[in-house]
N, C-alpha and C positions, 0 to 999 in steps of 0.2 A: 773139154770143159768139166763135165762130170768125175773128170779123175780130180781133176786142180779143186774142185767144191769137196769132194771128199777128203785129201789131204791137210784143208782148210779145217775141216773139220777135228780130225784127229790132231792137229798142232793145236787146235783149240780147247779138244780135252785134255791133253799134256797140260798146256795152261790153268786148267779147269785143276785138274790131279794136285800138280804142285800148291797153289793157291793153296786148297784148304787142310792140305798137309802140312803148307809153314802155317797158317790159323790157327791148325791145331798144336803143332811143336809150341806158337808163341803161346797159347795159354798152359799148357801143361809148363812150362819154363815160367811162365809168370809166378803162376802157383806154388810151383815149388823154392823160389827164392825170395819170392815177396809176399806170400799167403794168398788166402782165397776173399780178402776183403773185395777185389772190382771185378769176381767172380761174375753176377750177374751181366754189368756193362762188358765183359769179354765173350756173355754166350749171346747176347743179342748183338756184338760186331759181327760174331761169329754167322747168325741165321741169316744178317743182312748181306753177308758174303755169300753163303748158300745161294737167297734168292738173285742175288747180280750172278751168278754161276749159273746158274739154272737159263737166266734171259741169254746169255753167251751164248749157252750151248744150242738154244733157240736159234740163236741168229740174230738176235736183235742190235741192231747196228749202235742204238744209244747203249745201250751194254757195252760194248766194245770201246765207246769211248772212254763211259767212263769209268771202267776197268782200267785204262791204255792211263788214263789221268792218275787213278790211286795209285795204280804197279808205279808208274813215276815216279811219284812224292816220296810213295813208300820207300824205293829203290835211291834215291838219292839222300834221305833221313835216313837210309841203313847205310850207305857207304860214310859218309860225314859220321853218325853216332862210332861207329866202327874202326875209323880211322883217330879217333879220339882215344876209345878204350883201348884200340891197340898199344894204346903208347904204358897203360899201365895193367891188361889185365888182356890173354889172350883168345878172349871170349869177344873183343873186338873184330878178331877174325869172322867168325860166325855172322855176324853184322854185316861181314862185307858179301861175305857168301852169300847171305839170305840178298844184301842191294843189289848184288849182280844180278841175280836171279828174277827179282822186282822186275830191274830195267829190263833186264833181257825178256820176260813177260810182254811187256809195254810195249816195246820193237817190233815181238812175231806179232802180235795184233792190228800193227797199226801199218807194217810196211811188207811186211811178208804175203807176195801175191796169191797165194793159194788160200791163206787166212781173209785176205780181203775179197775172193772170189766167193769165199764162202758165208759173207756177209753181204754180198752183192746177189746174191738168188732170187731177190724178191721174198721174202719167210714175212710174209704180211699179217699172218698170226702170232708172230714175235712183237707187234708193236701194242 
């Protein structure tokens, strides 16, 4: 069991890694093709990303959902936005890349036994 809570763990920093790595690509990309006017409202999505990161890697089982909810949304507004721009600019690609990514997020969180073993430990200081 202790192997399957540790495994759980390291898919959950993976998850952890990526997240704030596309956060970051998206505002650096933002910035540079749209300027730094919603600069402010992208560093505060940004720390509110941090802190839901931060309760995951805790353990905290509401974290996990609603992580498992945003990566979703997100993940389905990036393949839709993506498959649109495809049609006229190949930066829709990227869209899709980042919604796979999303969903595929959302998946190991929510159905992958070692992730959910590791959210099942009892971390009663995560709540």
């Amino acid at each position: 069991m202790e192997h399957q809570v540790e495994s759980g763990r390291r898919l959950v920093l993976l998850v952890i890694v990526i997240s704030l790595t596309f956060s970051v690509l998206v505002i650096v990309t933002f910035n540079i093709l749209l300027g730094p006017e919603n600069l402010p409202q992208q560093i505060v999505r940004f720390l509110l990303t941090v802190g839901l990161c931060a309760f995951l890697y805790k353990g905290a089982n509401w974290a996990r959902w609603v992580a498992s909810i945003l990566f979703g949304l997100a993940g389905l507004q990036g393949l839709i936005g993506g498959l649109v721009a495809l049609s006229t600019s190949m930066a829709g690609l990227l869209l899709i890349v980042m919604g796979l990514v999303y969903v595929a997020s959302a998946i190991v969180l929510l159905f992958i036994p070692a992730v959910r073993a590791y959210f099942g430990v009892g971390n009663t200081d995560a709540a």
